[in-house]
C-alpha positions as CSV (number, residue, x, y, z in Angstrom):
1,X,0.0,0.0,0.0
2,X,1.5,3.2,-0.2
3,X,-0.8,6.7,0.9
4,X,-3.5,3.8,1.3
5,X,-4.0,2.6,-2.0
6,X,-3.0,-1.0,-2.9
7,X,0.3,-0.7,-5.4
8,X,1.9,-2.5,-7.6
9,X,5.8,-2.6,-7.6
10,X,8.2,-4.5,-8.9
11,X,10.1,-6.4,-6.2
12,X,13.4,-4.9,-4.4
13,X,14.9,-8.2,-4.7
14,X,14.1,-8.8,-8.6
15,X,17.1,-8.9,-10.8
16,X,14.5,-8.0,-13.6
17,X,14.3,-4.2,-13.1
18,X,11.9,-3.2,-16.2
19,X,13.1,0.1,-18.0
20,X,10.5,-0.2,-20.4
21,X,6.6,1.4,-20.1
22,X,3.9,-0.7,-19.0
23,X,1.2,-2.0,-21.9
24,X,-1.1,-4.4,-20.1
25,X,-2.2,-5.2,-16.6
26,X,-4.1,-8.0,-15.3
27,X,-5.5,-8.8,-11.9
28,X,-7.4,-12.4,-11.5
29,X,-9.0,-13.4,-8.2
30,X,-8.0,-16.8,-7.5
31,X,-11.2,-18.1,-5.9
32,X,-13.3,-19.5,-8.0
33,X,-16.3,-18.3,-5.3
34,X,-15.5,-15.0,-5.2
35,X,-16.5,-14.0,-8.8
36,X,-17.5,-9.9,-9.2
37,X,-20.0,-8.9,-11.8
38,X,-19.5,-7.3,-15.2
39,X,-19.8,-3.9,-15.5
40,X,-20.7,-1.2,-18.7
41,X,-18.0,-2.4,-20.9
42,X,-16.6,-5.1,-19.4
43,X,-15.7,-8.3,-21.5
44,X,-18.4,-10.9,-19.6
45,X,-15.7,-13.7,-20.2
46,X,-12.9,-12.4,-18.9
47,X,-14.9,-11.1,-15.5
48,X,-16.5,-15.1,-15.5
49,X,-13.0,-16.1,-15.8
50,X,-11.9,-14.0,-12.2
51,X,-10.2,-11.3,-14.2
52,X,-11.2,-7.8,-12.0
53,X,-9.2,-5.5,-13.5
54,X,-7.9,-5.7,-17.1
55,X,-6.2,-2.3,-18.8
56,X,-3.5,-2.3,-21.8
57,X,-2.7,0.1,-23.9
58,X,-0.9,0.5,-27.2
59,X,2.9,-0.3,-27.4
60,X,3.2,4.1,-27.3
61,X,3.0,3.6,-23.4
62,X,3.5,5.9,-20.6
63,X,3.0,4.2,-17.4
64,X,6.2,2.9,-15.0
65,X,6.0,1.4,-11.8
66,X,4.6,2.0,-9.5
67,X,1.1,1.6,-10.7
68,X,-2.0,2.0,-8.1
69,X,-5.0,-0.7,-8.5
70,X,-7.7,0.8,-11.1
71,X,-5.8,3.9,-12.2
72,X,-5.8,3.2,-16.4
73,X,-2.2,3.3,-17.7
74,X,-1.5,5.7,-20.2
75,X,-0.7,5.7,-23.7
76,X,-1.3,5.8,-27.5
77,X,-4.1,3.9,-28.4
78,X,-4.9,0.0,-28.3
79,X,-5.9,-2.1,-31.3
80,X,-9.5,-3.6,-31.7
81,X,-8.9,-6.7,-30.1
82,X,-7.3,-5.1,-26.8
83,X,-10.3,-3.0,-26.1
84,X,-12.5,-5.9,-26.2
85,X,-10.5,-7.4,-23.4
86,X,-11.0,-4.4,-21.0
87,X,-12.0,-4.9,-17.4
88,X,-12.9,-2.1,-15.5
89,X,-11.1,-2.2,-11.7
90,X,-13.8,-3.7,-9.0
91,X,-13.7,-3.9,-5.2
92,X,-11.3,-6.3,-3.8
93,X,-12.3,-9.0,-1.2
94,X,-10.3,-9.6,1.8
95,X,-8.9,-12.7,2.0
96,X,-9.4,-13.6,-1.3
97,X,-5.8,-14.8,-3.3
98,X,-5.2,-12.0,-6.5
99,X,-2.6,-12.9,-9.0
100,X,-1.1,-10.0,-10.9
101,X,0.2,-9.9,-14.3
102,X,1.8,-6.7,-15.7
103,X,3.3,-6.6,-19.5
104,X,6.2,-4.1,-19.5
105,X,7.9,-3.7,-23.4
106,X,9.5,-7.2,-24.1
107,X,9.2,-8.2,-20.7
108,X,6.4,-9.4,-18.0
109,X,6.0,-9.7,-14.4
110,X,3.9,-11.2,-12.1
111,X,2.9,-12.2,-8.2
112,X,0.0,-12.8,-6.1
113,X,-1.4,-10.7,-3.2
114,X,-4.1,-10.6,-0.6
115,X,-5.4,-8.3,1.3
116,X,-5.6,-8.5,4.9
117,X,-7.5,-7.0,7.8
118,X,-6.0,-4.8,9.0
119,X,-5.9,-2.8,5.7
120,X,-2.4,-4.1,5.0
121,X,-1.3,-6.7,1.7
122,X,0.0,-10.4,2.3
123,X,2.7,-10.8,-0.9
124,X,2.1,-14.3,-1.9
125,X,4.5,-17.2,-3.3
126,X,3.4,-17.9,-6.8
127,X,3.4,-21.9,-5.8
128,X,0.1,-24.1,-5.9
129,X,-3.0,-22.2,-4.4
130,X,-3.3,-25.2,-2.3
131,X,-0.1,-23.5,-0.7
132,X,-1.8,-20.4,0.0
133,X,-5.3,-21.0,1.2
């Protein structure tokens, strides 16, 4: 979290330090219980499939980490098929196991997260779920 909005970063520890923009991001919940519903605009699949928030632009990108949860990256525009992918950012459940995705140029990135009650976020090991639950 940082001023009290969940935020992506790329880990301290990575030896992959992305210098490039980013184009895409993806956040999936894990449970297969805890599925949100679609909104205006929304591709129904990808929300049926757990995705919660899905933005990309076009490879003219702006963005760099870090990137705050449901703030749209910026950039030139997307082609036809990347629009229809689009997932608007919905409420995240506590407790619920999130994977994260982000594309950056040539390169991609990933983890999983929860968040916890005390308004903080568990990082998670990208292992089995069975690991995690």
């Amino acid at each position: 979290m940082i001023d009290g909005r969940l935020t992506f970063i790329v880990d301290p520890n990575s030896r992959s330090k992305p210098s490039s923009c980013l184009t895409t991001i993806i956040v999936s919940a894990k449970d297969p219980e805890r599925r949100v519903e679609a909104g205006p605009g929304d591709n129904l699949g990808l929300v049926d499939a757990g995705i919660v928030w899905w933005n990309s632009v076009g490879h003219d990108c702006e963005t760099r980490f870090p990137v705050a949860y449901g703030v749209p990256l910026a950039g030139g525009p997307r082609t036809p098929e990347e629009v229809e992918r689009e997932v608007a950012a919905k409420e995240l459940t506590l407790g619920v196991v999130y994977e994260v995705v982000a594309n950056a140029g040539i390169g991609y990135g990933g983890g999983r997260f929860r968040l916890t009650a005390d308004g903080g976020v568990e990082n998670l090991p990208r292992g089995d779920l069975a690991d995690v639950r």
